[in-house]
DRENDO-1510 file (C-alpha; in Angstrom, 1 decimal, always signed):
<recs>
REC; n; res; u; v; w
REC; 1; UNK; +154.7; +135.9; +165.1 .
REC; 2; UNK; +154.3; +134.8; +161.8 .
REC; 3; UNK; +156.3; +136.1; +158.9 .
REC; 4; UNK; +155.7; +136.2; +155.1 .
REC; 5; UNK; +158.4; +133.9; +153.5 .
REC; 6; UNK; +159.4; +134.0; +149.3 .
REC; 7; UNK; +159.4; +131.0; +147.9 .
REC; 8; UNK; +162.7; +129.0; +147.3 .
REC; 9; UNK; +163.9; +127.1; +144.3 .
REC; 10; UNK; +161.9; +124.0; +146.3 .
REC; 11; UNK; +158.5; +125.9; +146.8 .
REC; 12; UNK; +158.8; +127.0; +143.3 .
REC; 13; UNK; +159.0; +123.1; +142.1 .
REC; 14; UNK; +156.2; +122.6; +144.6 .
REC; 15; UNK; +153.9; +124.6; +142.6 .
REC; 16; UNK; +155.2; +123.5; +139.3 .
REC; 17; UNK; +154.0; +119.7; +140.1 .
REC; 18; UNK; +150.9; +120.9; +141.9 .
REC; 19; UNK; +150.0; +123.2; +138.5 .
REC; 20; UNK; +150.5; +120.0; +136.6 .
REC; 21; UNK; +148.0; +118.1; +139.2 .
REC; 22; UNK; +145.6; +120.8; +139.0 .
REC; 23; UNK; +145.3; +120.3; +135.3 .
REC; 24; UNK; +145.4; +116.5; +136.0 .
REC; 25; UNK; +142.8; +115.3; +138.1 .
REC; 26; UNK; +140.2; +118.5; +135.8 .
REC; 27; UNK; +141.5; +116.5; +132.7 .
REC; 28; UNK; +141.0; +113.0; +134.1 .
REC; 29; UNK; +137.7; +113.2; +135.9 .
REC; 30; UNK; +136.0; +115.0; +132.4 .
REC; 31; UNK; +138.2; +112.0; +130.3 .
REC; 32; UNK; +136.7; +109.0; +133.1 .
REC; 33; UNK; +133.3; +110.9; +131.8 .
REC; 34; UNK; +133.5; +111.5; +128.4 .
REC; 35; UNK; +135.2; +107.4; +127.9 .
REC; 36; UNK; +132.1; +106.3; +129.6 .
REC; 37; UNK; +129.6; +107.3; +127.5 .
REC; 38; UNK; +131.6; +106.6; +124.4 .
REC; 39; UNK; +132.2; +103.2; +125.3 .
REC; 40; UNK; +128.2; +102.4; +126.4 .
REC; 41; UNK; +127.4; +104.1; +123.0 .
REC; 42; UNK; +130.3; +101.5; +121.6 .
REC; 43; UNK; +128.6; +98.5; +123.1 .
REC; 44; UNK; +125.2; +99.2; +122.3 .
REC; 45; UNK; +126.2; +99.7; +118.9 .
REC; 46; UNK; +128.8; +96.9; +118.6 .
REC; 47; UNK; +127.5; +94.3; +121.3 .
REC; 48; UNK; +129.4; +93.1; +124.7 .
REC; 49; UNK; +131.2; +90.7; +122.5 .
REC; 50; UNK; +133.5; +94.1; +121.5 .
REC; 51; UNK; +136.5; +95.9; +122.7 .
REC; 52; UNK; +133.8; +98.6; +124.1 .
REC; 53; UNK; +133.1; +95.8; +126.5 .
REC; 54; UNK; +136.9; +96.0; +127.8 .
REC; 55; UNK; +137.1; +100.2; +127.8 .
REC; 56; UNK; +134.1; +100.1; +129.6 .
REC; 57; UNK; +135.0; +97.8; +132.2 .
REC; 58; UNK; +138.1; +99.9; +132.6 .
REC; 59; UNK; +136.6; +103.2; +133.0 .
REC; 60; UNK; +133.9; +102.1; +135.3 .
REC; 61; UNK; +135.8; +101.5; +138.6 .
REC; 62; UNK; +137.0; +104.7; +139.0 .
REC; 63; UNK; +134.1; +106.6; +137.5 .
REC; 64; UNK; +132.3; +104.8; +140.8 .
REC; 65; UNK; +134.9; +105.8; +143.0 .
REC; 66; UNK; +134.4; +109.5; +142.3 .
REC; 67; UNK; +130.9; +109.3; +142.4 .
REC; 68; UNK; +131.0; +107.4; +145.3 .
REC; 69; UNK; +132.9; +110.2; +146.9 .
REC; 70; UNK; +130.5; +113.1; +146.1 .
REC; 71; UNK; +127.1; +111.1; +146.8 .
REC; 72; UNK; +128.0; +109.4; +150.4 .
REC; 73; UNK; +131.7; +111.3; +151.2 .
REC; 74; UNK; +134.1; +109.5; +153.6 .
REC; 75; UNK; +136.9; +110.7; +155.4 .
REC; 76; UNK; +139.5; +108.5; +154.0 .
REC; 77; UNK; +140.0; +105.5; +151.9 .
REC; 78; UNK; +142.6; +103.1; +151.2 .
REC; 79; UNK; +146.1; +104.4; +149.8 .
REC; 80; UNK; +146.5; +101.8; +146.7 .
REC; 81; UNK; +142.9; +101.1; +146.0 .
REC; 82; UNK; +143.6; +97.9; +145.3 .
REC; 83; UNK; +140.3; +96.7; +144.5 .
REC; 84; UNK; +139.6; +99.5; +142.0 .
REC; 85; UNK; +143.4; +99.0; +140.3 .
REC; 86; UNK; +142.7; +95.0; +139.9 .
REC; 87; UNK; +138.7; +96.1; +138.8 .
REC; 88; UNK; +140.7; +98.6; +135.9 .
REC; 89; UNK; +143.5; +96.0; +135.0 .
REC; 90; UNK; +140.7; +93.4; +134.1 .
REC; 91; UNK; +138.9; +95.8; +132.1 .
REC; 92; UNK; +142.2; +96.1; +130.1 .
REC; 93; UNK; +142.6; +92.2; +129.6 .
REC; 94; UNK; +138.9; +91.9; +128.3 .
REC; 95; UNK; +140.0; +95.0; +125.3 .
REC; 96; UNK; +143.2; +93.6; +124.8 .
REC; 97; UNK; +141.4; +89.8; +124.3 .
REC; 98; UNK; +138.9; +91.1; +122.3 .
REC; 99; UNK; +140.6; +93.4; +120.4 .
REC; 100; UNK; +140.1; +96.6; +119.1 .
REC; 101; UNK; +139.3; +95.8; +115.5 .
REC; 102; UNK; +138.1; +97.2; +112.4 .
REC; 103; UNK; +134.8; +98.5; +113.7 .
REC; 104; UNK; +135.6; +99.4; +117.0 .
REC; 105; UNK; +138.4; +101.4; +115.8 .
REC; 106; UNK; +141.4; +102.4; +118.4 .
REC; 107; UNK; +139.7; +104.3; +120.9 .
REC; 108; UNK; +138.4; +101.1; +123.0 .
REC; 109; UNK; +142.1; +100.3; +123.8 .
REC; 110; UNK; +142.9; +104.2; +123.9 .
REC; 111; UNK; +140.7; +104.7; +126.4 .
REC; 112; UNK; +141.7; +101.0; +129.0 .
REC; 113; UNK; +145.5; +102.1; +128.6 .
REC; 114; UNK; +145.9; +105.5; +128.7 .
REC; 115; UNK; +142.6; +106.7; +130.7 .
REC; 116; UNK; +142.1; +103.5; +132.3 .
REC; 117; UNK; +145.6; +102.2; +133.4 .
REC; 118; UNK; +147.6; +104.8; +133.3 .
REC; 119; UNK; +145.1; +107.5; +134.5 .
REC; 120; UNK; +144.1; +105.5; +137.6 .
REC; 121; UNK; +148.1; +105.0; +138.1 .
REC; 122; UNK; +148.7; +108.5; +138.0 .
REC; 123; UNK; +146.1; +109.2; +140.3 .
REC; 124; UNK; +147.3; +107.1; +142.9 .
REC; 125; UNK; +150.9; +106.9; +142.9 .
REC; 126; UNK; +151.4; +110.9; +141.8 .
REC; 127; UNK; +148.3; +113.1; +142.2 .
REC; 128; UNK; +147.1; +111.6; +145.8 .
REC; 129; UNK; +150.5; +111.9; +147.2 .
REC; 130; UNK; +151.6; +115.4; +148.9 .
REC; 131; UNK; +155.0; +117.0; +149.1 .
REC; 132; UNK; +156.0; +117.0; +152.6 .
REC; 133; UNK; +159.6; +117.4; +152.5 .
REC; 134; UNK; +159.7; +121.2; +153.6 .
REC; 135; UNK; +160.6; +121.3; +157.5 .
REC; 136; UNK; +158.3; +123.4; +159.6 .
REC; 137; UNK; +157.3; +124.3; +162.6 .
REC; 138; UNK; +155.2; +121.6; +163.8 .
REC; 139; UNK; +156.9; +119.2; +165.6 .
REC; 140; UNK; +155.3; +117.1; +168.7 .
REC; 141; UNK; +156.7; +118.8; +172.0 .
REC; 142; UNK; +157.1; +122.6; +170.3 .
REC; 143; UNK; +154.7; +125.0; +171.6 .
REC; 144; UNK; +152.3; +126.2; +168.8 .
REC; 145; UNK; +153.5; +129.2; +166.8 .
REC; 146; UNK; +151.2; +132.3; +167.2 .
REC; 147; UNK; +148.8; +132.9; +164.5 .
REC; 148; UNK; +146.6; +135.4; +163.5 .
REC; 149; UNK; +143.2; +133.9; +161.5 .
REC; 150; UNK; +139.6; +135.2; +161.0 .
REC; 151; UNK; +136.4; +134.1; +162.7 .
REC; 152; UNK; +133.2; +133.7; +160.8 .
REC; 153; UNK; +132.6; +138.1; +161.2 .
REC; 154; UNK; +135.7; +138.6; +160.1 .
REC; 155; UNK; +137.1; +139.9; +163.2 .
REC; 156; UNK; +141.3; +138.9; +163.6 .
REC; 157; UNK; +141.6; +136.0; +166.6 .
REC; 158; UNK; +145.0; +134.6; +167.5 .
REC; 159; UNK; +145.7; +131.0; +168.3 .
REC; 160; UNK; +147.0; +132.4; +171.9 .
REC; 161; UNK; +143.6; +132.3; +172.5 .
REC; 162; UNK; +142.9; +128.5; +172.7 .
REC; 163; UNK; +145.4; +128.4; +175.3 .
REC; 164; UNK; +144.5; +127.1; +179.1 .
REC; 165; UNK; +142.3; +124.1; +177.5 .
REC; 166; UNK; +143.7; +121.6; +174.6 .
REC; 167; UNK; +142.9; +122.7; +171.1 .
REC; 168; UNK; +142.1; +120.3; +168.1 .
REC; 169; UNK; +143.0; +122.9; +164.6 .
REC; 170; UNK; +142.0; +120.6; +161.4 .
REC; 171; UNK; +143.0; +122.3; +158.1 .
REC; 172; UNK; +141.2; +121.6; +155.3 .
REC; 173; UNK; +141.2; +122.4; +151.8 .
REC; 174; UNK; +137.4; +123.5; +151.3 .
REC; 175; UNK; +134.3; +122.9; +150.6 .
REC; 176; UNK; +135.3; +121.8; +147.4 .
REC; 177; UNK; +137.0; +118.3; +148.9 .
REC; 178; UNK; +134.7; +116.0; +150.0 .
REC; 179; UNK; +137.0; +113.9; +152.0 .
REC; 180; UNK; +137.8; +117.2; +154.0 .
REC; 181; UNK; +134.0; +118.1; +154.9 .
REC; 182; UNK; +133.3; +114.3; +155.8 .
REC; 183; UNK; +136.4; +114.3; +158.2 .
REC; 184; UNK; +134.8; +117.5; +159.7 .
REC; 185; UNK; +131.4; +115.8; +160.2 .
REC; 186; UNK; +133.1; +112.9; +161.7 .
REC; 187; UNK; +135.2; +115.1; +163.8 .
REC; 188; UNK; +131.7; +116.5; +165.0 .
REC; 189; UNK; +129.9; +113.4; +165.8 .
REC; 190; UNK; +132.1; +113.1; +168.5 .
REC; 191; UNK; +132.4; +116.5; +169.6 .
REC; 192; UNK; +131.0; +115.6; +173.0 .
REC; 193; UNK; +133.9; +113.0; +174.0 .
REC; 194; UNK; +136.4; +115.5; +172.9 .
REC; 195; UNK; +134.5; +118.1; +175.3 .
REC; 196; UNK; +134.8; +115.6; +177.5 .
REC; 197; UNK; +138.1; +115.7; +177.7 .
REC; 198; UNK; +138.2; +119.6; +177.5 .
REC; 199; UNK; +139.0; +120.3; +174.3 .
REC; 200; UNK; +138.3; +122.7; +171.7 .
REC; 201; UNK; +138.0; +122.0; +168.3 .
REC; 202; UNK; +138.9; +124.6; +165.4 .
REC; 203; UNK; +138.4; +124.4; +161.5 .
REC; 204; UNK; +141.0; +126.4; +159.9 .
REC; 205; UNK; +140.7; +127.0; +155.6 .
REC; 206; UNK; +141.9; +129.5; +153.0 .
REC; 207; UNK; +138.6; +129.8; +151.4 .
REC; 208; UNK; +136.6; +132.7; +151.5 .
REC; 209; UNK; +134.3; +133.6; +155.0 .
REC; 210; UNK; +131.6; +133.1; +152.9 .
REC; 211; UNK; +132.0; +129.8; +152.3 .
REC; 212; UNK; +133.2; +128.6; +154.9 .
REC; 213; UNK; +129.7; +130.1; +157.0 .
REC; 214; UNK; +128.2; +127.8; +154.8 .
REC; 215; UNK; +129.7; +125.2; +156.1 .
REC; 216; UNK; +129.8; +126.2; +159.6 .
REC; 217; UNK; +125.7; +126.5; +159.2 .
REC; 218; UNK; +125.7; +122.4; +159.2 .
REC; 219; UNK; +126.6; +121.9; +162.2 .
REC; 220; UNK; +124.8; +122.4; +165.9 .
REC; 221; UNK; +127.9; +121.9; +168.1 .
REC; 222; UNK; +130.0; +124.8; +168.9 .
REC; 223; UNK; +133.1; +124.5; +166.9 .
REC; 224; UNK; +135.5; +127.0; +166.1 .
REC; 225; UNK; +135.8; +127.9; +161.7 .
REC; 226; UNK; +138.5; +130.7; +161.3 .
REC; 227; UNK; +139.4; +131.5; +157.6 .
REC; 228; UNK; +143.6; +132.1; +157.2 .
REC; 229; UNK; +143.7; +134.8; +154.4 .
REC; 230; UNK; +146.2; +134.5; +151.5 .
REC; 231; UNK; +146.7; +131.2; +153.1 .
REC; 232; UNK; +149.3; +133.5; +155.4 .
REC; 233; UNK; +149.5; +130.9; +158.1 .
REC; 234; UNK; +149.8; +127.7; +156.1 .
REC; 235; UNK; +152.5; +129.5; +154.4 .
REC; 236; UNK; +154.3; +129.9; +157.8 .
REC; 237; UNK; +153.8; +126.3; +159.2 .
REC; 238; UNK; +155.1; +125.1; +155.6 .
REC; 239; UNK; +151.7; +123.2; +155.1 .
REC; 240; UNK; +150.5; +125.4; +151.8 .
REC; 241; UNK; +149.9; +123.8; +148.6 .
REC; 242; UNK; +150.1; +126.4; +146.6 .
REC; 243; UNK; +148.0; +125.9; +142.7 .
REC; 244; UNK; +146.3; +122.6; +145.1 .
REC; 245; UNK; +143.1; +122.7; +144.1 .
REC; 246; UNK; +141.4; +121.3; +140.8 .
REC; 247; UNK; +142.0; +123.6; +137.6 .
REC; 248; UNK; +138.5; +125.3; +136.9 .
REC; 249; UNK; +137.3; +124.9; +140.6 .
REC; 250; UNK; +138.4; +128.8; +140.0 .
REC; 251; UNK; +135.4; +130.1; +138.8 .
REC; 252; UNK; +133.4; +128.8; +141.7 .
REC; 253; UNK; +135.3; +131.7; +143.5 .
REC; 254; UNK; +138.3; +129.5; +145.4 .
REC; 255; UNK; +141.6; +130.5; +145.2 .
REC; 256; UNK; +143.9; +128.8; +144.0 .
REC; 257; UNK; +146.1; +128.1; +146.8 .
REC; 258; UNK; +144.8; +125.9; +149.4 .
REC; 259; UNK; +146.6; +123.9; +152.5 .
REC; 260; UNK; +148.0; +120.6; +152.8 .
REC; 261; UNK; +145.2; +118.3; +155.2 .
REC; 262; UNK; +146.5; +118.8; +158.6 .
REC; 263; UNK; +145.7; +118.0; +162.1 .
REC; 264; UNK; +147.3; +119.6; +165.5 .
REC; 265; UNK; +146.5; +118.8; +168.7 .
REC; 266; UNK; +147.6; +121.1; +171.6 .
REC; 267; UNK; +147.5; +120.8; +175.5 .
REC; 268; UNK; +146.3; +123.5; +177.4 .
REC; 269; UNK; +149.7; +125.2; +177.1 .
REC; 270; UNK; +149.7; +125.6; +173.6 .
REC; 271; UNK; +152.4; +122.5; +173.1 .
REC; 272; UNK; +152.0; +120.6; +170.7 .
REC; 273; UNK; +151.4; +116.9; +171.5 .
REC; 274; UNK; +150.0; +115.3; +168.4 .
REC; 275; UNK; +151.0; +116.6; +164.5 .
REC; 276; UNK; +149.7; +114.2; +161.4 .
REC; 277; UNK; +150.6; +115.5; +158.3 .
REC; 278; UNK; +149.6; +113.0; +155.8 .
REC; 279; UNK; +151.6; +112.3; +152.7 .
REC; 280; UNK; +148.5; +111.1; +151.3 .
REC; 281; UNK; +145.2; +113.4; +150.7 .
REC; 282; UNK; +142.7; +110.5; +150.9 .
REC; 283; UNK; +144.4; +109.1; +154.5 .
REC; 284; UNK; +142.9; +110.9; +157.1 .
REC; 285; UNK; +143.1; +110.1; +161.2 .
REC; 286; UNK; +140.5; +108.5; +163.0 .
REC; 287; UNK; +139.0; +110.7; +165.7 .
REC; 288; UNK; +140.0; +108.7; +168.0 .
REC; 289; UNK; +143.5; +109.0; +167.4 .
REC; 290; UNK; +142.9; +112.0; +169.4 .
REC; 291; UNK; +140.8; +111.2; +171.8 .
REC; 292; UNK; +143.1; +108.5; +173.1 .
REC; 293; UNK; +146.0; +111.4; +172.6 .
REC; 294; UNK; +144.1; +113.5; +174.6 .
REC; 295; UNK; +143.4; +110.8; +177.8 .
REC; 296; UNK; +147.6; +109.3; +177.8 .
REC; 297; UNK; +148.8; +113.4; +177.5 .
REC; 298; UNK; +146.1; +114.0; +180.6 .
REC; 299; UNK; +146.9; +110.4; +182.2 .
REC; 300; UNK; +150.9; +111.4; +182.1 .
REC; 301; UNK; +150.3; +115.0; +183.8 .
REC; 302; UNK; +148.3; +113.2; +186.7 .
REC; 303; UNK; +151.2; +110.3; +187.0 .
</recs>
């Protein structure tokens, strides 16, 4: 059964960094924006032969990134982002050769340094990375701890259930991620080879019921969306991030706990034969990590 836990001194820093990220990645994204257009109105006013030239160059890479993950969302991406980093870092040898000048004033190289350099450093070496050093109950081999979520009516359904076939559980974040909803699509585009191979696949967030019916509406295969309330079982397994979503993100009615992005796979016992918990939000499994989990676990039982 699960059991409500207080935090420890640990689970207390948790939160502490993930306030700080929250804030972060609101402040950064608006910054990315705001340099932007200050540094186009900078070089139509100044020329490309001007710092503006530089900020702009450093601002651009990861304004695209973002963008690129809201308009055509993928499920992952590279951890160090290399090409965006050496993309930025050029930007900031163009303002520092040009120099910031009389007209152009100090925000050119205020905006390659601190937005551009150290911004995009932040975002990759601190924000993307997630605290995994809480032990838990998910371990390769265990059997699956009960838990009690919500289906899509709001009726209570226990993970007891999925026994006597294997079970995929994904836990995402929301709606709100667009990483986590285009790992869910790719998860259903092959929905029929994990059938296939008899499993079920479940979708398991601390947002509302609400919105996660929304999401559930997209899709024509029958997967399983439960909603953990007060993030209760993410607390349990030690996967909660609590404060983990983007400051402001609030008033679009999340909460603002969420859950660490997490993938279990389970044989038809309930034992757990395949657990990725990433240390990094934008490195997700490929499906068919599982599907070729699913064939050796199957392969080995008929041996």
């Amino acid at each position: 059964m699960q059991a409500l836990k207080g935090l420890t001194g640990g689970q207390h820093s948790v939160a502490t960094t993930n306030s700080l990220k929250s804030i972060f990645i609101s402040a950064y994204i608006t910054l990315l924006g705001v340099g932007l257009i200050h540094s186009l109105i900078g070089v139509a006013a100044l020329g490309l032969n001007s710092a503006w030239t530089g900020a702009l160059l450093s601002l651009l890479p990861m304004v695209l990134f973002f963008c690129l993950l809201f308009v055509r969302p993928q499920a992952r991406t590279s951890a160090e982002l290399a090409g965006y980093r050496a993309a930025t870092l050029a930007g900031v040898l163009v303002t520092l050769t040009l120099g910031w000048g009389k007209a152009a004033g100090p925000w050119p190289l205020t905006y390659s340094l601190i937005v551009g350099a150290i911004g995009m450093r932040l975002y990759i070496g601190w924000y993307s990375r997630l605290d995994r050093r809480r032990p838990g109950p998910l371990q390769v081999g265990a059997l699956l701890p009960e838990l009690t979520l919500f289906d899509l009516k709001g009726q209570p359904v226990s993970t007891l259930s999925l026994r006597g076939r294997p079970a995929l559980l994904v836990f995402y974040r929301g709606n709100w991620c667009p990483l986590c909803v285009a790992q869910i699509k790719e998860v259903a585009a092959q929905y029929r080879e994990l059938a296939d191979l008899g499993a079920q696949i479940c979708f398991i967030s601390p947002q509302s019921q609400e919105q996660t019916a929304k999401l559930a509406a997209r899709f024509d295969v029958p997967l399983l969306f439960w909603c953990d309330r007060n993030n209760q079982a993410a607390r349990f397994l030690q996967i909660d991030a609590p404060h983990g979503i983007p400051k402001g993100l609030e008033v679009a009615g999340y909460d603002s706990e969420t859950v660490m992005p997490t993938v279990v796979l389970t044989d038809a016992q309930g034992r757990m034969i395949l657990v990725d918990q990433t240390d990094n939000y934008r490195v997700r499994p490929q499906p068919d990590t599982f599907i070729d989990a699913l064939r050796t676990n199957q392969a080995s039982k008929g041996a």
